[in-house]
C-alpha positions as CSV (number, residue, x, y, z in Angstrom):
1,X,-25.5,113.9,130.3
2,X,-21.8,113.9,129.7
3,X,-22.1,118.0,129.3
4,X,-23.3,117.9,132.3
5,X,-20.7,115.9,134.1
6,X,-18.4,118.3,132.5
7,X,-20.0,121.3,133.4
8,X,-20.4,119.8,137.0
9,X,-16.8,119.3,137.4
10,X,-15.5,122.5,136.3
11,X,-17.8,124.3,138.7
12,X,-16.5,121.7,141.3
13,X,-13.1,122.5,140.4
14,X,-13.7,126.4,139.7
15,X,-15.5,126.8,143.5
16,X,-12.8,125.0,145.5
17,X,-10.0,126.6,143.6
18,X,-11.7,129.8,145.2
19,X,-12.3,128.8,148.7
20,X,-8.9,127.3,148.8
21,X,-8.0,130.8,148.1
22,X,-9.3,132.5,150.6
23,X,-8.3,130.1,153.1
24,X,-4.5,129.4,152.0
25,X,-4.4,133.2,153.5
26,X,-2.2,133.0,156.6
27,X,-2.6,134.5,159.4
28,X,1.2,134.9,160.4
29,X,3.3,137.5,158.6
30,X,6.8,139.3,159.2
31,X,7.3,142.2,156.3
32,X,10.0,144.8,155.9
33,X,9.7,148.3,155.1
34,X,11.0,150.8,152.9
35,X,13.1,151.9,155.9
36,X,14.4,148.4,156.9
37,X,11.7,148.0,160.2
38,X,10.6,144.6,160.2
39,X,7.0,144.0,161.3
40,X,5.3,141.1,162.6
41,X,1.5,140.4,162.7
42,X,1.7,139.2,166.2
43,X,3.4,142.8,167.4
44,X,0.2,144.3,166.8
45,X,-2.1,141.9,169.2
46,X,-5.1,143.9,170.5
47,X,-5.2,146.1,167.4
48,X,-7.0,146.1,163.9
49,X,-4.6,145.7,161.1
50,X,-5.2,146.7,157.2
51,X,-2.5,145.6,155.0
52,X,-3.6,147.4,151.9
53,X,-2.0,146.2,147.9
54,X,-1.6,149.2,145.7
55,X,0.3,150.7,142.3
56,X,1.7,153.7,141.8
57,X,-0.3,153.7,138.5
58,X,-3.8,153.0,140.4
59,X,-6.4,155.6,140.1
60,X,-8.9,154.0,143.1
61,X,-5.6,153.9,145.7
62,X,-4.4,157.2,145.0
63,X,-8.0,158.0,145.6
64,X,-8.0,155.9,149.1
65,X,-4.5,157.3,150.2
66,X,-5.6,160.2,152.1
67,X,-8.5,158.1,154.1
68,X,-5.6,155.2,155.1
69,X,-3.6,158.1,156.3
70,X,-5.8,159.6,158.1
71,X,-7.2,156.4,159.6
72,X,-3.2,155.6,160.4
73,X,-2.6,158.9,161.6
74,X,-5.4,159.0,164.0
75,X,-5.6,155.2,165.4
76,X,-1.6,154.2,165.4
77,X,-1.3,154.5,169.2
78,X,-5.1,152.9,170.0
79,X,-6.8,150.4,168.1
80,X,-5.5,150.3,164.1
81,X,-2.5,149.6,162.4
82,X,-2.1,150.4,158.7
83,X,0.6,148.8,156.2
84,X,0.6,149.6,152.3
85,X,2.3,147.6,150.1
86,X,3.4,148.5,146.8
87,X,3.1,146.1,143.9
88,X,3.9,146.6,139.7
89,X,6.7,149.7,140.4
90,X,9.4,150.6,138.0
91,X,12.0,151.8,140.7
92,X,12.0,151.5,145.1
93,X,12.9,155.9,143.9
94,X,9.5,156.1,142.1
95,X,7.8,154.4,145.1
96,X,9.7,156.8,147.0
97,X,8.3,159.7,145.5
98,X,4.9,158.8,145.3
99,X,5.3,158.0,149.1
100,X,6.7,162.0,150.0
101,X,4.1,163.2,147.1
102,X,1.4,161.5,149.2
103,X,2.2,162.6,152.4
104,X,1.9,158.5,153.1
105,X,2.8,158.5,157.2
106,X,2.0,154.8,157.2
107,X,4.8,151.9,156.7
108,X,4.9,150.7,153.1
109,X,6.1,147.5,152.1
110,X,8.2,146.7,148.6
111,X,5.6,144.1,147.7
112,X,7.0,140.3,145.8
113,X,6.4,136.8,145.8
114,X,7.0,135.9,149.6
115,X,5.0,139.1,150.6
116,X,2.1,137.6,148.7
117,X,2.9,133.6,149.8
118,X,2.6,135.0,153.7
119,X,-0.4,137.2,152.8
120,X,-2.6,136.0,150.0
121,X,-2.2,137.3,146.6
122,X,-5.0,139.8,144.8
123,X,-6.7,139.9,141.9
124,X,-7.6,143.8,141.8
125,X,-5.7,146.7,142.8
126,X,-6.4,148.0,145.5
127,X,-7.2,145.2,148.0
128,X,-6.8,145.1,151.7
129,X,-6.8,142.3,153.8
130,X,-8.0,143.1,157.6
131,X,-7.2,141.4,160.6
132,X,-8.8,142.0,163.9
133,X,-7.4,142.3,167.6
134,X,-7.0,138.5,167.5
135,X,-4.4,138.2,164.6
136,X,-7.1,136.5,162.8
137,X,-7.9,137.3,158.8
138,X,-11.4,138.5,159.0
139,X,-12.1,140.2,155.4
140,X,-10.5,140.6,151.8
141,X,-11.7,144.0,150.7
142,X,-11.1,144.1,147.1
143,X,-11.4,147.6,145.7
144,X,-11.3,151.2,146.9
145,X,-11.6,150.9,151.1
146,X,-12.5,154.0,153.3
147,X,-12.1,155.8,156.4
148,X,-15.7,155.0,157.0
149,X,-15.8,151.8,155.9
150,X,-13.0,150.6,158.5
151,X,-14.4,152.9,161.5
152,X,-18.1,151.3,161.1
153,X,-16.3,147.5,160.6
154,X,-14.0,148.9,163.7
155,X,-16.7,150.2,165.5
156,X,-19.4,147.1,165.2
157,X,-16.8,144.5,166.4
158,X,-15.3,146.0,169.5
159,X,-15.9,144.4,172.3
């Protein structure tokens, strides 16, 4: 009985450790860029936002790089905003690079503790948090995201 209790408790403590997780998330953020353009969630009212984490170093978001820029490229000026922000670099000139290598036209973001305090933090690389028109957090994609995979969750929630 007392393994039990045990057991009971650290799945207690184990599930709302989790849910308080995914609701500590805020829905408010203000984040800088790499070229010193500061961006707040609430700019960007009536449009989908993907603020996508990513590494240098990260085989599955060098693979979903050219689907975020072509989602950016191709929604900026209707219904999608796109932000990537860089975690785990050696240098902002490595970032830098990989950014021009990329042909990344989206903003990118150095990321660090208050990015991930206004945000949510993430346990995989890549994961995107998307917000709808509303400002409101409305999925944690953890893993590889794709051009398809936002158009179809764009697509089924318009109004």
């Amino acid at each position: 009985m007392r393994l039990f209790s045990l057991i009971l408790s650290l799945m207690l403590l184990t599930s709302s450790h989790f849910s308080f997780a995914e609701t500590h998330v805020s829905s408010k953020f203000m984040l800088k860029d790499t070229t010193g353009v500061q961006h707040q969630l609430s700019n960007y009212k009536g449009k989908w936002v993907l603020v996508n984490y990513w590494a240098t170093w990260c085989p599955p978001c060098l693979e979903e790089v050219p689907d975020l820029v072509n989602l950016y490229d191709r929604h900026k000026n209707k219904d999608l905003m796109v932000f990537g922000v860089v975690f785990d670099y050696a240098s902002v000139k490595e970032v830098g690079t990989y950014v021009d290598d990329m042909l990344m036209s989206y903003p990118i973001v150095l990321g660090n503790d208050a990015v991930t305090a206004q945000i949510g933090s993430a346990d995989v690389l890549p994961t995107t948090f998307i917000y709808n028109p509303k400002g409101e957090l409305v999925k944690i994609k953890r893993g590889l995201i794709t051009k398809q995979y936002v158009e179809t969750l764009i697509g089924q929630n318009k109004p």
